[in-house]
NULUM-81007 format. One record per residue (C-alpha): residue number from 1; x, y, z. Coordinates in steps of 0.2 Angstrom, whole numbers, padded with zeros to 4 digits. Example, Ala and Ser with C-alpha at 12.3 -4.5 7.8 and 13.67 -1.06 7.14 Angstrom:
BEGIN
REC / 1 / 0062 / -0022 / 0039
REC / 2 / 0068 / -0005 / 0036
END
This chain:
BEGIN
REC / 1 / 0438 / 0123 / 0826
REC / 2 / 0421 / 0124 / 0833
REC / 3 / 0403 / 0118 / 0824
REC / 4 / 0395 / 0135 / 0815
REC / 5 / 0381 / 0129 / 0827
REC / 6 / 0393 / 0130 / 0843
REC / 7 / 0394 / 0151 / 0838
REC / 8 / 0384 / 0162 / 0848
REC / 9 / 0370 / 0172 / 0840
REC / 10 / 0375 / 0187 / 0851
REC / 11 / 0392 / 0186 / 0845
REC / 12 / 0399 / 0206 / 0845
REC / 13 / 0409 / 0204 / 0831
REC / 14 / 0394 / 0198 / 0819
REC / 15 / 0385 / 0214 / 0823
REC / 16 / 0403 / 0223 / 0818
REC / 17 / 0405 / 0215 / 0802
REC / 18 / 0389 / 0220 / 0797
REC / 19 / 0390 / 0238 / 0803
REC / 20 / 0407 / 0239 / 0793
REC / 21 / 0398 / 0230 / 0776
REC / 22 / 0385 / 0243 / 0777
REC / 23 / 0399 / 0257 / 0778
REC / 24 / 0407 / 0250 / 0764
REC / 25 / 0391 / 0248 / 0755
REC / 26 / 0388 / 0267 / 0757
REC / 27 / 0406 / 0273 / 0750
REC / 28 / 0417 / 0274 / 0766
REC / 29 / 0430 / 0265 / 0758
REC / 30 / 0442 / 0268 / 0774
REC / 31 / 0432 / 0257 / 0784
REC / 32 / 0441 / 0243 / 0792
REC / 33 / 0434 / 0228 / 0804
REC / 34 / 0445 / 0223 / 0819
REC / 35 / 0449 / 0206 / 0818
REC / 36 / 0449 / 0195 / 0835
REC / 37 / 0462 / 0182 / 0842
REC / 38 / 0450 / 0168 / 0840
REC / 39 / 0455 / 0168 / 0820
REC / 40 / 0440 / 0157 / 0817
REC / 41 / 0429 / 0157 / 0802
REC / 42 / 0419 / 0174 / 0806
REC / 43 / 0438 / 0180 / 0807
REC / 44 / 0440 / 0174 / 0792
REC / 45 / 0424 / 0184 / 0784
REC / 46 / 0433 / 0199 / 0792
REC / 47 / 0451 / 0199 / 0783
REC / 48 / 0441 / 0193 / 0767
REC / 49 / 0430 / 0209 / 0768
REC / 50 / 0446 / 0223 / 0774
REC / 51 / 0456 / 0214 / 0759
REC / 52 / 0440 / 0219 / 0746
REC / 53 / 0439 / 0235 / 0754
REC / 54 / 0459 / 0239 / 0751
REC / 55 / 0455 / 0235 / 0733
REC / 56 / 0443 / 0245 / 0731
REC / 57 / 0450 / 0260 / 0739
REC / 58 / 0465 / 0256 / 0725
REC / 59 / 0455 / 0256 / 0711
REC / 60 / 0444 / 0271 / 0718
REC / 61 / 0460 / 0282 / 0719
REC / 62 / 0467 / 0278 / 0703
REC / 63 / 0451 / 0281 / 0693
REC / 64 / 0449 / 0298 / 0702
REC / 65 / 0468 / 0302 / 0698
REC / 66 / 0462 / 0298 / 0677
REC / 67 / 0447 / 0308 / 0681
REC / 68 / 0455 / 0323 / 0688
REC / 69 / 0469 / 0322 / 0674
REC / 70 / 0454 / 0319 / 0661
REC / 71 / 0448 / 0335 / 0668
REC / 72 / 0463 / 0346 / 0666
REC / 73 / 0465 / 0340 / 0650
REC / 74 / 0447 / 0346 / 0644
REC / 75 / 0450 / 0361 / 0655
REC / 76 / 0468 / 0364 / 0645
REC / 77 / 0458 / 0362 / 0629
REC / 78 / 0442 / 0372 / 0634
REC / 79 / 0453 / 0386 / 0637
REC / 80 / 0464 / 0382 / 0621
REC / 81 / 0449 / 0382 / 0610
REC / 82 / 0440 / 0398 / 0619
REC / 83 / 0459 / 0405 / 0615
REC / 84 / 0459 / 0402 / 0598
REC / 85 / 0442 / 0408 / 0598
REC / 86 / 0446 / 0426 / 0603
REC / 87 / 0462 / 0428 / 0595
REC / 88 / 0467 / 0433 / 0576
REC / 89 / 0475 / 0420 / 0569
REC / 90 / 0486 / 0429 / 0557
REC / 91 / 0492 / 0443 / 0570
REC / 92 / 0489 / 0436 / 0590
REC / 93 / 0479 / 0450 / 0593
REC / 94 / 0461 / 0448 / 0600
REC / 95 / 0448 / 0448 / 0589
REC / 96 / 0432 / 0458 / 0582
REC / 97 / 0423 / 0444 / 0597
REC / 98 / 0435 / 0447 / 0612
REC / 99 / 0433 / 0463 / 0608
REC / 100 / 0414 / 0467 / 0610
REC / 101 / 0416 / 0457 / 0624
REC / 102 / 0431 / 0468 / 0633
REC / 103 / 0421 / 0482 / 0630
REC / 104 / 0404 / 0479 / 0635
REC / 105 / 0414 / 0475 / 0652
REC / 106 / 0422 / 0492 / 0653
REC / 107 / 0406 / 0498 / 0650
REC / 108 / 0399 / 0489 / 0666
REC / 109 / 0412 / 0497 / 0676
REC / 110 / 0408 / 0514 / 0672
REC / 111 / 0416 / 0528 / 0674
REC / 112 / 0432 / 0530 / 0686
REC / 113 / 0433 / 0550 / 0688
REC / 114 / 0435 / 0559 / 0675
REC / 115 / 0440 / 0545 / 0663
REC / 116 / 0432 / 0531 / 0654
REC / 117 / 0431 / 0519 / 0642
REC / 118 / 0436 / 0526 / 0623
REC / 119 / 0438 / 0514 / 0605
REC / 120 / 0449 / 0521 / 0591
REC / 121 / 0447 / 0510 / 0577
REC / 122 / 0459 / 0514 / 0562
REC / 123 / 0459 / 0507 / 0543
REC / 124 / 0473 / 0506 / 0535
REC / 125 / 0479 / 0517 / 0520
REC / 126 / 0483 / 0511 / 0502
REC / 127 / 0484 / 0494 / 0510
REC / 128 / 0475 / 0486 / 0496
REC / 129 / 0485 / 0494 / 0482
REC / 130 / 0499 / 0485 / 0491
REC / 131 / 0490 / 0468 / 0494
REC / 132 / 0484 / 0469 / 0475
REC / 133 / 0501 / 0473 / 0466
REC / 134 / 0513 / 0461 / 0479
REC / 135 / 0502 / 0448 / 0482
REC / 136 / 0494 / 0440 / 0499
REC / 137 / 0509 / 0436 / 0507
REC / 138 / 0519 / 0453 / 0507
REC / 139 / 0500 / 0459 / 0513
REC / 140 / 0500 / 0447 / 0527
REC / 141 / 0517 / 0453 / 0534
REC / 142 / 0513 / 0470 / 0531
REC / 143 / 0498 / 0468 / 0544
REC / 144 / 0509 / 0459 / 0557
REC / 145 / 0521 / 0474 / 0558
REC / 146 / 0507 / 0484 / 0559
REC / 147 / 0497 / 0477 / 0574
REC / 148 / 0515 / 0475 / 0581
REC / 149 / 0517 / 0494 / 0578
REC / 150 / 0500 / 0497 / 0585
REC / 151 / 0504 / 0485 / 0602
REC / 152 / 0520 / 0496 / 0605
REC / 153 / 0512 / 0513 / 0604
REC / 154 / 0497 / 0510 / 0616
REC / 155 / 0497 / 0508 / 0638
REC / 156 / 0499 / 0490 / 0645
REC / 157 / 0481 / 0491 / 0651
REC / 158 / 0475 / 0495 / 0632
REC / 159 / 0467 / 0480 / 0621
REC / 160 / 0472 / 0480 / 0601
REC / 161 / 0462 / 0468 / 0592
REC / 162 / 0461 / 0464 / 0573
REC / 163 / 0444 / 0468 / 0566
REC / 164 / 0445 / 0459 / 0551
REC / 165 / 0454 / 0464 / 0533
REC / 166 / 0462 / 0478 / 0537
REC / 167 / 0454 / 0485 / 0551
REC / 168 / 0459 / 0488 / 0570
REC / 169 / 0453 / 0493 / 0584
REC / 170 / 0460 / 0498 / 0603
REC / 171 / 0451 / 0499 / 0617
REC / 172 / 0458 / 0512 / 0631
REC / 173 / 0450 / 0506 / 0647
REC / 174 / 0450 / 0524 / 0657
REC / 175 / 0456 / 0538 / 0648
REC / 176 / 0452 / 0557 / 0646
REC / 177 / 0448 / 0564 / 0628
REC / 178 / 0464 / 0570 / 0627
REC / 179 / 0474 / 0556 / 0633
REC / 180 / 0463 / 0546 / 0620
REC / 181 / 0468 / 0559 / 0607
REC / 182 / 0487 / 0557 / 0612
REC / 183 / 0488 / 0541 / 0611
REC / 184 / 0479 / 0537 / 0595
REC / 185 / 0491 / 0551 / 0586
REC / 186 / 0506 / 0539 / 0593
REC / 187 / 0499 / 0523 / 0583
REC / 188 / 0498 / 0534 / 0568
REC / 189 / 0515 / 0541 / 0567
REC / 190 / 0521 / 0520 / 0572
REC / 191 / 0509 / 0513 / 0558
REC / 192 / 0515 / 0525 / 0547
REC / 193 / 0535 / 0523 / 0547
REC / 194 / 0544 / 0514 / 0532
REC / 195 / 0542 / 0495 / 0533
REC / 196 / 0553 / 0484 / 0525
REC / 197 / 0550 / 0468 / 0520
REC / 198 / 0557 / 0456 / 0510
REC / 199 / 0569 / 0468 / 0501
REC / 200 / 0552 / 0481 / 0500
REC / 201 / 0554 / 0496 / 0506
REC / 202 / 0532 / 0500 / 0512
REC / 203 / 0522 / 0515 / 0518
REC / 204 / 0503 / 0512 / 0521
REC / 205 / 0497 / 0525 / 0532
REC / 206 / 0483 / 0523 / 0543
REC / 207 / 0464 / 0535 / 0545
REC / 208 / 0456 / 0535 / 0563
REC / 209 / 0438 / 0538 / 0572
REC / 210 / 0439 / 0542 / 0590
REC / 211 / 0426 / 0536 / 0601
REC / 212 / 0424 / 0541 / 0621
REC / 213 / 0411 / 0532 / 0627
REC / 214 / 0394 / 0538 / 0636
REC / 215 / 0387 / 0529 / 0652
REC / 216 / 0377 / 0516 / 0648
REC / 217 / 0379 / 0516 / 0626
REC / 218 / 0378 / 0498 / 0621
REC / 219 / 0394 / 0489 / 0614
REC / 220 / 0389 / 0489 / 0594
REC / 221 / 0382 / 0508 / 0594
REC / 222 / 0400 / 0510 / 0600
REC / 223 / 0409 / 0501 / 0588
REC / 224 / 0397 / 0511 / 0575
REC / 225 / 0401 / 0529 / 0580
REC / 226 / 0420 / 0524 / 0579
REC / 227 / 0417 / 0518 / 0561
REC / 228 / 0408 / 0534 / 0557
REC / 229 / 0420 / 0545 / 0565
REC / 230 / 0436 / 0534 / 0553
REC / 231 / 0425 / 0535 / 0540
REC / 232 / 0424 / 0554 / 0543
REC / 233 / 0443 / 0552 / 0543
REC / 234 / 0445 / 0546 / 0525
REC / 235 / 0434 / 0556 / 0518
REC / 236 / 0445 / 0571 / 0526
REC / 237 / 0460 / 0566 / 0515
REC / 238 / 0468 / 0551 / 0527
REC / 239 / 0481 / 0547 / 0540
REC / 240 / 0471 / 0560 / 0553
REC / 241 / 0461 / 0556 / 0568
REC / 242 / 0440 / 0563 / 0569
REC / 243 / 0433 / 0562 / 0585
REC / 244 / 0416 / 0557 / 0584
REC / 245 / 0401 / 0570 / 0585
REC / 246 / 0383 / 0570 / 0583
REC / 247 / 0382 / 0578 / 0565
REC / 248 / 0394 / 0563 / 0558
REC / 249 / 0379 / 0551 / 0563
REC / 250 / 0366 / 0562 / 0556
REC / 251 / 0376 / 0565 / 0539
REC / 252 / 0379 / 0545 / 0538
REC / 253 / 0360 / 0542 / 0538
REC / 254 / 0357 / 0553 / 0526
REC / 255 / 0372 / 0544 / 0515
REC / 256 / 0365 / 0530 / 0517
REC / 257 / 0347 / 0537 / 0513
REC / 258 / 0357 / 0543 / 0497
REC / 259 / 0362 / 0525 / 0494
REC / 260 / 0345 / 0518 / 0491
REC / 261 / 0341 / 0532 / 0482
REC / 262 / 0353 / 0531 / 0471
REC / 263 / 0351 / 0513 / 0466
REC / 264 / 0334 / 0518 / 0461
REC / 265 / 0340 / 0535 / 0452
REC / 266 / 0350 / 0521 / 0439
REC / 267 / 0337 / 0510 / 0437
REC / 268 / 0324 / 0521 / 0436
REC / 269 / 0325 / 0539 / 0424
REC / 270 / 0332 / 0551 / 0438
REC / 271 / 0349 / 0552 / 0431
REC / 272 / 0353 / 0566 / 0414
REC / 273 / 0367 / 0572 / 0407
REC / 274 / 0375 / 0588 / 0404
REC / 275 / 0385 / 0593 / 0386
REC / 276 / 0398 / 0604 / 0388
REC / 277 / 0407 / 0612 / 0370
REC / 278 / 0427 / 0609 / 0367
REC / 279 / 0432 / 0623 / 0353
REC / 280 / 0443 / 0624 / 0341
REC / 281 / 0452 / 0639 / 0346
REC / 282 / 0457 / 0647 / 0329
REC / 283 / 0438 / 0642 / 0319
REC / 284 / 0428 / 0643 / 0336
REC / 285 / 0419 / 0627 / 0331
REC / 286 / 0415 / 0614 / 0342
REC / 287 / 0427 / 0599 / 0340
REC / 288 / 0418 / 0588 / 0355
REC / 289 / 0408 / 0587 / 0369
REC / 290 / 0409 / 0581 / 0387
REC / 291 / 0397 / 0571 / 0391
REC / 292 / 0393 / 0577 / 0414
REC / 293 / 0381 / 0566 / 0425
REC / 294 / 0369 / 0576 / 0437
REC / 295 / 0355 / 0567 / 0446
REC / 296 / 0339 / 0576 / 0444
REC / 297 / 0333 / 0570 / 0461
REC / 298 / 0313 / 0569 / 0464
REC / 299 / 0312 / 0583 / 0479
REC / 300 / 0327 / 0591 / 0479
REC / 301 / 0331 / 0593 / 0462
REC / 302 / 0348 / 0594 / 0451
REC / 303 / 0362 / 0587 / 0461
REC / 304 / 0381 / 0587 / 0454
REC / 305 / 0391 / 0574 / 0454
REC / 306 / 0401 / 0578 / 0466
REC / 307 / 0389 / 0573 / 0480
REC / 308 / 0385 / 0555 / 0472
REC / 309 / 0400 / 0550 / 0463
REC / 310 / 0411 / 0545 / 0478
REC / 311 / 0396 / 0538 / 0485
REC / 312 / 0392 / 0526 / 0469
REC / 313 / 0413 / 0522 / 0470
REC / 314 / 0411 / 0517 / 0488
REC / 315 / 0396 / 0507 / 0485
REC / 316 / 0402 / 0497 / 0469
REC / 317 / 0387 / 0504 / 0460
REC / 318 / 0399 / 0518 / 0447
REC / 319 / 0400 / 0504 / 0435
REC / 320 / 0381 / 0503 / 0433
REC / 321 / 0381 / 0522 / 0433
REC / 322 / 0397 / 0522 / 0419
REC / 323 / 0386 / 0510 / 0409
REC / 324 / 0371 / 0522 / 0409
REC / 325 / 0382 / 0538 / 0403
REC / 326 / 0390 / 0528 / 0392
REC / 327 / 0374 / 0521 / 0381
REC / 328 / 0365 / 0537 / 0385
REC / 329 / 0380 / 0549 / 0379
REC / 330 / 0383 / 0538 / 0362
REC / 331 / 0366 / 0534 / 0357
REC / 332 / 0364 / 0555 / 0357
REC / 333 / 0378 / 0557 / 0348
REC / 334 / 0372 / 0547 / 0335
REC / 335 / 0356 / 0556 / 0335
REC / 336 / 0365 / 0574 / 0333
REC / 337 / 0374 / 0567 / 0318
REC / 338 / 0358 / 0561 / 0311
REC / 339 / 0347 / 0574 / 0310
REC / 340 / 0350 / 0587 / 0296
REC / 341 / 0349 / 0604 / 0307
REC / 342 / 0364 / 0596 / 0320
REC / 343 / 0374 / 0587 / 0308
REC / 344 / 0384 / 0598 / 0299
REC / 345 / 0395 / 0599 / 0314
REC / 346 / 0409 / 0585 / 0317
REC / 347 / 0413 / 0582 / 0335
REC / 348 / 0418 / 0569 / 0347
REC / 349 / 0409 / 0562 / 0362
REC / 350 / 0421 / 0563 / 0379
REC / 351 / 0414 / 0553 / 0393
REC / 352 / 0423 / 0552 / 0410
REC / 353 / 0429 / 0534 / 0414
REC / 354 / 0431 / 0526 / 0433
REC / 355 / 0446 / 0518 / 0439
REC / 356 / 0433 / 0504 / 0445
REC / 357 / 0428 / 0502 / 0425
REC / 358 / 0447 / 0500 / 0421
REC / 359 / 0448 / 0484 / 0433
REC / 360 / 0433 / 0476 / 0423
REC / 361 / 0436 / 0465 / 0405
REC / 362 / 0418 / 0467 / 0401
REC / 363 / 0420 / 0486 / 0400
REC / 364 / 0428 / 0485 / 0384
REC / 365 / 0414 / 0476 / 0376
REC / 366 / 0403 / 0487 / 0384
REC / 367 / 0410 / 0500 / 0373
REC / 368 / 0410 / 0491 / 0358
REC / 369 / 0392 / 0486 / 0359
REC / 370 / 0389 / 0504 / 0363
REC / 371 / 0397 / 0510 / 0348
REC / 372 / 0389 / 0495 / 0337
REC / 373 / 0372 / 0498 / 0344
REC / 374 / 0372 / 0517 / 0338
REC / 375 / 0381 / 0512 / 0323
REC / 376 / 0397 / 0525 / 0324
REC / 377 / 0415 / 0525 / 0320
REC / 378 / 0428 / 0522 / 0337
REC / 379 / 0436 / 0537 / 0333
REC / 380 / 0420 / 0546 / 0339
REC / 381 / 0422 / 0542 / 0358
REC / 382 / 0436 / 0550 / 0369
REC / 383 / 0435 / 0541 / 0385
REC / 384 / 0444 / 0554 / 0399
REC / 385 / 0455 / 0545 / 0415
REC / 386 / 0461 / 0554 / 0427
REC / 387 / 0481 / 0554 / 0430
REC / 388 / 0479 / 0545 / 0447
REC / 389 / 0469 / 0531 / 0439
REC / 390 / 0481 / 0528 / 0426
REC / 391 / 0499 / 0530 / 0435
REC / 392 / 0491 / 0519 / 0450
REC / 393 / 0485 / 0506 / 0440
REC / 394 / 0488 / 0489 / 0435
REC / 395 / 0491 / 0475 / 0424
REC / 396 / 0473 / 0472 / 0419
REC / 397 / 0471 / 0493 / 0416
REC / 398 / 0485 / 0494 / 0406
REC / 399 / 0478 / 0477 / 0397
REC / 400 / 0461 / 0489 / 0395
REC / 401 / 0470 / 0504 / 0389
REC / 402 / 0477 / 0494 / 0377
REC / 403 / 0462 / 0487 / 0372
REC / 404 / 0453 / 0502 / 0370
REC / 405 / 0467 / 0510 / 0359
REC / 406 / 0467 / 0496 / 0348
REC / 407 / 0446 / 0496 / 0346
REC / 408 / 0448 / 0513 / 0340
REC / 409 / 0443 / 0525 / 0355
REC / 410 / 0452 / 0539 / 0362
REC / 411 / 0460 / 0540 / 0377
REC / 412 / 0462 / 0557 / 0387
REC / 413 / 0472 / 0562 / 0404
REC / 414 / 0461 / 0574 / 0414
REC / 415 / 0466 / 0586 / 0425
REC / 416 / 0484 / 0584 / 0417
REC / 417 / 0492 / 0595 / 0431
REC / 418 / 0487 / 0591 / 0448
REC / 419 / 0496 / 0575 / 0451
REC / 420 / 0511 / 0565 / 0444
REC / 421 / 0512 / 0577 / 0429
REC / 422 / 0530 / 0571 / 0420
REC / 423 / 0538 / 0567 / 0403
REC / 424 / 0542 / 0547 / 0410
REC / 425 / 0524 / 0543 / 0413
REC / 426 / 0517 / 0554 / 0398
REC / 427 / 0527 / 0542 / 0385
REC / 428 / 0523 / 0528 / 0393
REC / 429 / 0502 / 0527 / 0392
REC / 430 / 0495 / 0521 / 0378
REC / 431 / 0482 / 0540 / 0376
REC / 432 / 0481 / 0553 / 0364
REC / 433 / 0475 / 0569 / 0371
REC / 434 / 0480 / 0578 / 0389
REC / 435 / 0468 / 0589 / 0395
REC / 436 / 0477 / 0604 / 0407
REC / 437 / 0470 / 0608 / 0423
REC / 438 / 0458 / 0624 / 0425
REC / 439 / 0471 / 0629 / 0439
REC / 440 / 0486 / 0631 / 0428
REC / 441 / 0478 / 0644 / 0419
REC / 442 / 0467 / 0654 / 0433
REC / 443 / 0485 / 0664 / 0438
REC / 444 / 0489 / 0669 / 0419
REC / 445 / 0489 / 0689 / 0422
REC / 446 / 0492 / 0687 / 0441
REC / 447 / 0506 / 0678 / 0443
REC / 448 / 0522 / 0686 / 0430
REC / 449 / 0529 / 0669 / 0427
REC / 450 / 0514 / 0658 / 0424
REC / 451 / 0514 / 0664 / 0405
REC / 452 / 0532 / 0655 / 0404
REC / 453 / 0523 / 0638 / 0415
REC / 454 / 0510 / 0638 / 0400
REC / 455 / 0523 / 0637 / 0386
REC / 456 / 0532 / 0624 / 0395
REC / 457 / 0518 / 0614 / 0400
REC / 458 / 0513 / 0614 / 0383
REC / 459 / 0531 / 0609 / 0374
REC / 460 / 0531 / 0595 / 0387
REC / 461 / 0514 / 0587 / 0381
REC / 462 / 0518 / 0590 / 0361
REC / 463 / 0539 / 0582 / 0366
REC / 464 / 0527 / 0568 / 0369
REC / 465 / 0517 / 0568 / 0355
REC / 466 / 0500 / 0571 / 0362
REC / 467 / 0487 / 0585 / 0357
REC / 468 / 0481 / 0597 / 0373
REC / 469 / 0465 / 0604 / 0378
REC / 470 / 0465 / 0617 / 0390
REC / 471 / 0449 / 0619 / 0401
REC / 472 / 0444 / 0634 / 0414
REC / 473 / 0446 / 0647 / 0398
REC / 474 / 0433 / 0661 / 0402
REC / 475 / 0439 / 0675 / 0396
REC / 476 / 0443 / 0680 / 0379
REC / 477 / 0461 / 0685 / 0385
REC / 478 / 0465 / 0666 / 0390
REC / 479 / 0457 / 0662 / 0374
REC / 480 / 0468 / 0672 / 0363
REC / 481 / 0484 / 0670 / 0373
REC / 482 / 0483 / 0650 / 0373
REC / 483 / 0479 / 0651 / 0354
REC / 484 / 0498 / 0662 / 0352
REC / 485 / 0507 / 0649 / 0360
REC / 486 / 0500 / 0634 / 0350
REC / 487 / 0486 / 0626 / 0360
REC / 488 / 0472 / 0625 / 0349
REC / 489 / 0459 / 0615 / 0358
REC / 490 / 0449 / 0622 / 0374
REC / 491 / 0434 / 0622 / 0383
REC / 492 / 0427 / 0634 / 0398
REC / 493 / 0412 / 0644 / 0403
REC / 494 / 0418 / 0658 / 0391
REC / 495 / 0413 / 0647 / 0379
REC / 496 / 0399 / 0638 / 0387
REC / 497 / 0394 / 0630 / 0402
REC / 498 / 0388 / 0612 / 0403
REC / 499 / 0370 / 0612 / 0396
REC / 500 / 0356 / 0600 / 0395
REC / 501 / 0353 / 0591 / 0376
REC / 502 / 0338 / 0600 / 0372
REC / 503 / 0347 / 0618 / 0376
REC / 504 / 0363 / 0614 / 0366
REC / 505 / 0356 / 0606 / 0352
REC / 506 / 0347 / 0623 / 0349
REC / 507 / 0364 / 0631 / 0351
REC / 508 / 0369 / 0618 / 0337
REC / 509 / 0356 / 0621 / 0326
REC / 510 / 0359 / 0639 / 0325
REC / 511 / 0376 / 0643 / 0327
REC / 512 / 0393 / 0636 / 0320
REC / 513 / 0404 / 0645 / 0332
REC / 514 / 0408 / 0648 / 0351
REC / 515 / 0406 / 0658 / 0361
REC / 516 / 0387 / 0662 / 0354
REC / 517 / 0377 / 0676 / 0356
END
């Protein structure tokens, strides 16, 4: 073997093997150095460095292979997480996110035609009766058939997502008013078959709010004209379908202007009460009063109950505005039994209870500190439910009921007539009184076989040992005629309408019997 000084400075291959170092160096892993036939030591230099090169091409392809299956796997779970993200957990259905986002991208594609994007968003009927009374589980299956229900009834291009609770919503991606219309009238007669589950035979209907969308209306003022238009829905009876208009919006507002009002008309001195007379029809005395709410707004003046009673049920807020009645209605009873030119007449206090007040344990303290506070006996306050309120109840009202009839206080049925009027529910409530809807009585002298409807109605109340008061009398032909078949409590405009306390306690002071002069 030759001296290292016997090598030649212009040797070709030392200029090779730095070319292909420098390649190396740089990333090009492929880079191999020819070798010569003189396998001498710079030969030797050239195998060593194609051998490191081979290794570290391994060792490059094998870390790539891990990175590229590292990235899958992130990829895999990105895409599992973002998944999971957009779906409903309970039902598989997109969710309230995946669905803003679906529709603010049919909203960027515009309209195709004469069709375009539409949102009906449905809430579901007596679903939280059935939630409350069969527990979590039965309510979680009962919204799985549903969204399957809901899946079957709309086109393969639609999205059905879960809002929350029970609330869904569809997205039709191109569609004409009436298609929309068509299809949303499927999902209600699929949500609103017999389900059966787990030996329980369910109906829960469904109320909807059809939406068509305008070029270039954002996402959420979507979504919020398809909730006005359910709402509208509900408020309509249920189990229909409203298509959005421009007046829904307008009366929302001023609801929701209402709301704030309201919470101020409690707390403030906006709210009085109304007395209206219940007589003893063979003496004409009074034998009780009904205690009726109106709202005696700052500019617009008296409003009935009607108009902010659903709205204070709706808003959780009837319980405050129950409490006010209550106080309000017992502490003037006490001062008509107190002062000397009222209290020569002996008569109850009826006040209208909520089904909301039924559902709360504090509400019978609240009447016993009421009556404490004005220092009167129990027997003093009838409190009126209305049949739906009581046969639809629960547990915890029947616990109230209970309560209440041991504390003393009456317990009327209002409206006895219009609902599930029968002799199994009658026996069974813990109440004293039924008061007979107006309606029953408006047809006597029209109708040749409502006088035979009267006597029956009023056997089937005393089979059960309850006393009856009739309301609606205004004549004194319903008076007299009511009187010859027994009922001896009543209460009308004949007699009197409701009035404020300053205008019946002058009736009071000057009159013992009704109708006056």
């Amino acid at each position: 073997m030759p001296d290292a000084e016997s090598y030649s400075a212009n040797d070709p291959r030392l200029g090779l093997l730095l070319e292909g170092i420098v390649r190396l160096a740089a990333g090009d892993l492929n880079t191999r150095i020819p070798v010569s036939d003189a396998r001498d030591e710079i030969d030797a230099v050239i195998m060593g460095t194609n051998l490191l090169a081979e290794d570290l091409q391994i060792v490059y392809e094998e870390l790539e292979e891990r990175v590229q299956a590292r990235t899958r796997q992130l990829n895999e779970a990105h895409l599992a997480m973002r998944h999971m993200a957009m779906t409903d957990p309970l039902t598989g259905l997109s969710n309230r996110s995946a669905f803003a986002t679906a529709l603010s991208e049919a909203q960027a594609t515009g309209e195709q035609g004469n069709k375009r994007p539409a949102i009906l968003l449905l809430d579901m009927d007596g679903f939280k009766a059935i939630n409350d009374s069969l527990g979590h589980t039965i309510g979680d299956k009962v919204l799985e058939t549903v969204a399957t229900r809901i899946s079957g009834a709309v086109r393969e291009q639609d999205m059905v997502a879960r809002m929350g609770g029970d609330e869904f919503a569809v997205l039709l991606p191109g569609v004409t008013p009436a298609e929309a219309s068509a299809i949303g009238s499927r999902i209600l007669a699929a949500v609103v078959g017999v389900m059966e589950i787990e030996g329980q035979h369910l109906r829960c209907g469904a109320s909807m709010g059809l939406r068509m969308a305008e070029p270039g209306q954002r996402a959420e003022e979507l979504m919020i004209e398809a909730d006005i238009a359910m709402y509208e829905s509900k408020a309509d009876g249920r189990g229909k379908l409203k298509v959005f208009e421009p007046d829904m919006l307008l009366a929302r507002q001023m609801r929701n202007q209402m709301v704030g009002e309201l919470k101020e008309a409690i707390t403030g001195s906006q709210l009085v009460l109304y007395y209206q007379p219940i007589i003893r029809l063979d003496t004409r005395e009074i034998e009780g009063v009904e205690a009726l709410v109106r709202w005696n707004h700052p500019t617009r003046g008296i409003i009935m109950p009607d108009e902010f009673i659903p709205i204070a049920e709706e808003t959780g807020m009837i319980s405050d505005l129950g409490g006010w009645v209550l106080r309000t209605a017992v502490e003037q009873l006490k001062q008509w039994r107190s002062d000397p030119l009222t209290s020569g007449h002996n008569f109850s206090m009826r006040i209208n209870v909520s089904a909301a007040d039924l559902q709360r344990l504090e509400f019978i303290e609240d009447v016993r500190e009421a009556l404490a506070s004005a220092d009167l006996d129990p027997s003093l306050l009838v409190l009126e439910l209305t049949e739906s309120a009581v046969i639809q109840g629960n547990d915890l009202d029947r616990y109230t009921l209970n309560s209440l009839r041991r504390l003393g206080v009456g317990l009327e049925i209002d409206d006895f007539g219009t609902g599930y009027s029968s002799i199994s529910y009658l026996r069974q409530l813990p109440v004293d009184t039924v008061k007979v809807d107006r309606t029953l009585l408006s047809a006597l002298g029209s109708d040749p076989a409502q006088p035979a409807l009267l006597v029956a109605v009023l056997q089937l109340i005393r089979a059960c040992g309850l006393a009856a008061v009739w309301e609606g009398i205004e004549s004194a032909e319903q008076a007299d005629y009511l009187l010859s078949i027994g009922c001896t409590s009543g209460q009308g405009y004949y007699f009197s309408r409701p009035l404020p306390e300053a205008q019946l306690t002058e009736q009071l002071k000057h009159h013992k019997t009704w109708p006056v002069s």
